[in-house]
C-alpha positions, -999 to +999 in steps of 0.1 A: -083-832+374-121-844+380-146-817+367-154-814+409-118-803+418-122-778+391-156-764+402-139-764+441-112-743+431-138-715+410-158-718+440-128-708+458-121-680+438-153-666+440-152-665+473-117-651+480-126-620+455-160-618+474-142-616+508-117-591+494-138-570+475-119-584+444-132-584+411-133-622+398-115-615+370-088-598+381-079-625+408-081-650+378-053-631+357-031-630+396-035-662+392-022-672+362+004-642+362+018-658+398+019-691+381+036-678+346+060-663+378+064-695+389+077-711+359+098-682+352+117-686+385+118-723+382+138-716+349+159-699+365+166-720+394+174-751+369+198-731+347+173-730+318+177-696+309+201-671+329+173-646+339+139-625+326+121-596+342+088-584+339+075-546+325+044-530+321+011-530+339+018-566+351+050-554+367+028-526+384+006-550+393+025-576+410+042-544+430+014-528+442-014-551+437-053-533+435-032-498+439-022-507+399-045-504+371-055-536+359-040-552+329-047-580+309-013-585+292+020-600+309+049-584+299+079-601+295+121-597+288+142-620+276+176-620+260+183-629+223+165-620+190+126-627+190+134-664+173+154-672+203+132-657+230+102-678+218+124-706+218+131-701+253+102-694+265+089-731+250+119-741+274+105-724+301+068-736+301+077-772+297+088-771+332+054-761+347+047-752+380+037-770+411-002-781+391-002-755+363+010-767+329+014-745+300+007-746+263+022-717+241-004-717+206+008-712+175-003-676+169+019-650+170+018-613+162+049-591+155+052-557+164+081-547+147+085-510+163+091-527+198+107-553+184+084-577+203+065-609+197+029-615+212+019-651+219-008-666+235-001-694+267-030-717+274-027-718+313-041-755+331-049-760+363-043-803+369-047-806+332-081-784+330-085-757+312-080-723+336-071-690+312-052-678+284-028-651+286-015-628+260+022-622+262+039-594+252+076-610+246+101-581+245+143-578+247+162-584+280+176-547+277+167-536+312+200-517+332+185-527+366+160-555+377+144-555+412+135-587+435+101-580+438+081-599+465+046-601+453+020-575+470-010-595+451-033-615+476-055-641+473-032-670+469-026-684+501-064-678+504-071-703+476-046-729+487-023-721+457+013-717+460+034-683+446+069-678+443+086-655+475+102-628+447+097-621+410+122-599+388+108-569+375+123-545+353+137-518+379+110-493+391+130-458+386+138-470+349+102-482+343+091-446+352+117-435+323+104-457+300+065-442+311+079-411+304+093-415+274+061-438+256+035-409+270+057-377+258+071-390+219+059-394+181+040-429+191+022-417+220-011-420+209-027-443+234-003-441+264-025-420+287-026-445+309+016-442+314+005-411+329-012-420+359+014-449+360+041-424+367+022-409+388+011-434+407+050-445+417+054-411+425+026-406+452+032-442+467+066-428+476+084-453+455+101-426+428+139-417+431+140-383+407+178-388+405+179-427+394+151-414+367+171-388+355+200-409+344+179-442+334+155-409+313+188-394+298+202-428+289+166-443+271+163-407+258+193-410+238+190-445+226+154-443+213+168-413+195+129-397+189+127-370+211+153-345+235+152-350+276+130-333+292+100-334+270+075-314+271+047-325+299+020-308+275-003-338+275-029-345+243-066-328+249-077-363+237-070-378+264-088-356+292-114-383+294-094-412+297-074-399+321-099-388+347-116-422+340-081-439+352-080-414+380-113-425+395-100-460+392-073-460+409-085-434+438-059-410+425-061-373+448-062-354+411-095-365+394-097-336+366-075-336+335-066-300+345-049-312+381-034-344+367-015-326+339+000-301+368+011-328+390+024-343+356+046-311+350+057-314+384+070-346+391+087-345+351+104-311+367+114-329+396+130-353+376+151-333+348+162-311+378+171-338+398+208-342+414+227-361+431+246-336+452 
């Protein structure tokens, strides 16, 4: 790719996040996560690996776009022990996707209590350098995984292409998930699961009884703390909290308000039934 193409296309991006009120940044990381997407689907298509699903704030990004907080990490499942999913996911990124390549460097950090790997992808653009993304490579454990069709814009805008759908770990157990990282022994900087859960909620998108189960099942396995935990949240995190509440435009903007709804929507979940 000639240095011009290259300057054409951040031109292009600057003006696409200028025209919707986008922060450059952001659209950059959509832009490699759609890509990494991609890939992903491509592998999946060709039979090189059986499936994956995404987690995290990338997942709650790609469903509900600027609605999300925004994330820097992309959060990824796939099956096998941690040798095996890096070993896959060399597989994967050899394929590339329509003119994005992908390099995975030789770094690698083990976090050993979620038994997850993170790498670091060098993301081209017709052989140029574009970004590098931090992956957070994690177990293919999910129960459910949802077709997601991509709620990001900007693509089509920049004359990239995205894939139609992309598998994200299914939304009712990523709440339980949420709920269990913000409530347990390891919680110390998982404020931001808060607003998380209760963004899904107010965006209509929570069903309290599918959370129950998916809660009482993770609950059990993680074997840390008893279902329903306590929705008494840390003081420490009163600032960060409101902070992400202004962010995201969320109704509740003091600590005292978002703690309430907390207790709320974690009552409408343990009390949840089917009948």
């Amino acid at each position: 790719m000639s240095a011009k193409r290259l300057e054409r296309l951040e031109k292009t991006l600057a003006r696409v996040a200028r025209e919707q009120g986008l922060d450059q940044e952001r659209l950059r990381r959509w832009v490699s996560f759609l890509a990494l997407c991609g890939v992903l689907e491509h592998a999946v298509e060709s039979g090189v690996i059986e499936t994956y699903y995404l987690k995290g704030g990338v997942a709650m990004e790609l469903r509900f776009a600027g609605a999300a907080r925004t994330t820097k990490d992309f959060d990824l499942g796939l099956e096998g022990n941690r040798r095996e999913r890096i070993s896959r996911l060399e597989e994967v990124l050899q394929l590339g996707f329509d003119e994005f390549t992908f390099r995975l460097k030789p770094e690698m950090h083990q976090m050993e209590l979620a038994d997850t790997v993170r790498v670091e992808v060098a993301v081209q653009y017709r052989t140029r350098a574009w970004q590098t993304v931090d992956i957070d490579l994690g177990p293919g454990e999910a129960q459910e995984v949802d077709l997601v069709e991509p709620a990001i814009t900007g693509m089509a805008e920049m004359g990239l292409p995205m894939a139609p759908h992309v598998r994200c770990l299914g939304i009712n157990e990523q709440v339980a998930q949420k709920l269990h990282a913000c409530t347990g022994p390891h919680r110390e900087d998982r404020a931001r699961d808060v607003l998380d859960i209760l963004l899904v909620d107010m965006l209509g998108k929570l069903d309290y009884v599918r959370t129950r189960v998916a809660a009482e099942r993770i609950f059990v396995e993680r074997e840390t703390h008893a279902f329903p935990p306590s929705a008494a949240l840390p003081v420490g995190w009163r600032r960060e909290l409101e902070n992400l509440a202004r962010e995201l435009g969320y109704p509740a903007r003091n600590a005292e308000g978002i703690e309430a709804k907390f207790a709320a929507v974690l009552q409408a979940i343990a009390t949840a039934s089917a009948d």
